[in-house]
N, C-alpha and C positions, 0 to 999 in steps of 0.2 A: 435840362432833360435828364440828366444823369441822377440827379439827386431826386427827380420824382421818382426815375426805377426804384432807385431806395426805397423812398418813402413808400412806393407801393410794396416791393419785395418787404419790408419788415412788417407792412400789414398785414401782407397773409400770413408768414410766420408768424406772426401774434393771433392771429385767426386761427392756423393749424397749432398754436400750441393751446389757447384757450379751452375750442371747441373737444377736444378730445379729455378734457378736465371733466365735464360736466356729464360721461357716460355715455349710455344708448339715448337719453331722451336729449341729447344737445340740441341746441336751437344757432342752426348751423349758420344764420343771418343777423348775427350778434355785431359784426366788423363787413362792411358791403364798400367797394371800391367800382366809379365808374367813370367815365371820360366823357367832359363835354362834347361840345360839337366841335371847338378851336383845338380837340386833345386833351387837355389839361386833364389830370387823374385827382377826383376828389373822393373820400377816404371817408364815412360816414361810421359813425361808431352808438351802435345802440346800447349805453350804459346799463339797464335795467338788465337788456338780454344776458349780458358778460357777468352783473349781478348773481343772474338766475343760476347760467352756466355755472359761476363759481360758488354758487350756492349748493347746487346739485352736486358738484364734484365732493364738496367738503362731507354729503351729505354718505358719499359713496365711501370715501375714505372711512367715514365712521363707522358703518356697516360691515366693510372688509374688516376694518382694525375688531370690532369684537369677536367677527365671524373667526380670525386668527388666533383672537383672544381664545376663543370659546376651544378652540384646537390644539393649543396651547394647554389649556387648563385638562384638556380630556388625555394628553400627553402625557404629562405628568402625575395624571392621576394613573395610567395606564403602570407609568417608570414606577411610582410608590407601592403600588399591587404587589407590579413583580419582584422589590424590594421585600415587600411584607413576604410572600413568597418565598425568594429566597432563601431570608433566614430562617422561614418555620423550618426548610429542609436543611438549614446549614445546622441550626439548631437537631434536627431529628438525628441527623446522622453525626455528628461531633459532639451532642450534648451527652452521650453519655460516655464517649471517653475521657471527654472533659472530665465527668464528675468522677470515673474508675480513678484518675488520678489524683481529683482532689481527694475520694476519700482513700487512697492508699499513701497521701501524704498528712491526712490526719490521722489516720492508724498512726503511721509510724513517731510521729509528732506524741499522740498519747502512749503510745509504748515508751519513749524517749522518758519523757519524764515522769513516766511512773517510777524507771530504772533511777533514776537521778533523783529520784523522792525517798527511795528507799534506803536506810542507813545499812541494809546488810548486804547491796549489792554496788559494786566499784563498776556506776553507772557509768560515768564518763569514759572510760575502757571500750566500751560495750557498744559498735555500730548496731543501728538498727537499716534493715532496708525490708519496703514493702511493694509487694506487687500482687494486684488481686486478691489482696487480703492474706497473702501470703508472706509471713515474715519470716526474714532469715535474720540471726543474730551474730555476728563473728567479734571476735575480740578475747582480751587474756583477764580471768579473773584467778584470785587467788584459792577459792577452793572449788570442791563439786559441791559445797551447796549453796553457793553463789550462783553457780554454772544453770543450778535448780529453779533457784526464786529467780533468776534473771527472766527461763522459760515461762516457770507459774505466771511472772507479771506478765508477760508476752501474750499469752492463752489466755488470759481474763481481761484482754482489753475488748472493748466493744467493735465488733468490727472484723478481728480476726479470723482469718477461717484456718491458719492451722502455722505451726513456727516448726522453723529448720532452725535447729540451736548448733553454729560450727565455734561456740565462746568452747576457747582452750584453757584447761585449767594450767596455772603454772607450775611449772616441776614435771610436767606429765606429757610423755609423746602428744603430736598431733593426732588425732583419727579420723576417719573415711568421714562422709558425713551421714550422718545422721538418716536413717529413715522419717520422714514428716512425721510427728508425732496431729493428731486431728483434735481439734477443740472438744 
């Protein structure tokens, strides 16, 4: 007796777990359980129906799986937007300080070795620093018209918008600096 409870107990569970596979249109008389007249519980199993059902289920799976796909796909099309997005503004708003100081590091870079190109100015002396196309020049050359051509090359580089020359000549007090002289 015991072992028919079973036997019936895991047919519904096999019942309640199939039927609910196959969706709203389950075919709920897939697994049918009834008792003679002596009692006995016989357990009737319609192969095609449980077919059908797990036909349907697989059918539903597939459907979900693209409908998530397809959500999925709208996701990350959503996430790349706002990417693209983003950087046009990270770009609008950093791309040109970016660029203030890539070109006030190639000022100074062409200042640099214009000074170091020249045989009548003691280049290597001679810092350059630029900011906004503004170059200042400090360092100790030997005469004032070193101190000269160091500015001349500074103000004829491409780029400049005006040089603060604080190069000291040697032998000669330091002095205030300079008024900007304007390209």
């Amino acid at each position: 007796m015991k072992a028919k409870v079973v036997s019936l107990l895991t047919a519904v569970a096999l019942g309640l777990f199939m039927v609910p596979l196959a969706g709203c249109d389950r075919d709920i008389n897939a697994i049918h359980a009834e008792k003679d007249a002596q009692g006995n519980t016989t357990i009737q199993v319609d192969r095609e129906k449980i077919d059908r059902n797990a036909a349907k289920a697989e059918e539903n799976l597939k459907t979900a799986g693209k409908e998530v796909g397809e959500e999925v796909k709208q996701g990350a099309q959503q996430v790349g937007n706002a990417l693209q997005r983003g950087a046009k503004k990270f770009e609008a708003e950093v791309g040109p300080v970016a660029q203030a100081v890539l070109d006030d590091a190639g000022i100074t870079a062409r200042v640099k070795a214009k000074l170091l190109a020249d045989p009548e100015v003691g280049g290597m002396y001679i810092d350059v620093d630029t900011l906004d196309g503004r170059v200042t020049l400090n360092g100790k050359v030997k005469s004032q018209d070193e101190k000269a051509e160091a500015e001349k090359l500074a103000r004829h580089t491409e780029g400049v918008k005006e040089v603060v020359n604080l190069i000291q000549v040697a032998g000669q007090p330091a002095s205030a600096a300079p008024a900007p002289s304007h390209r």
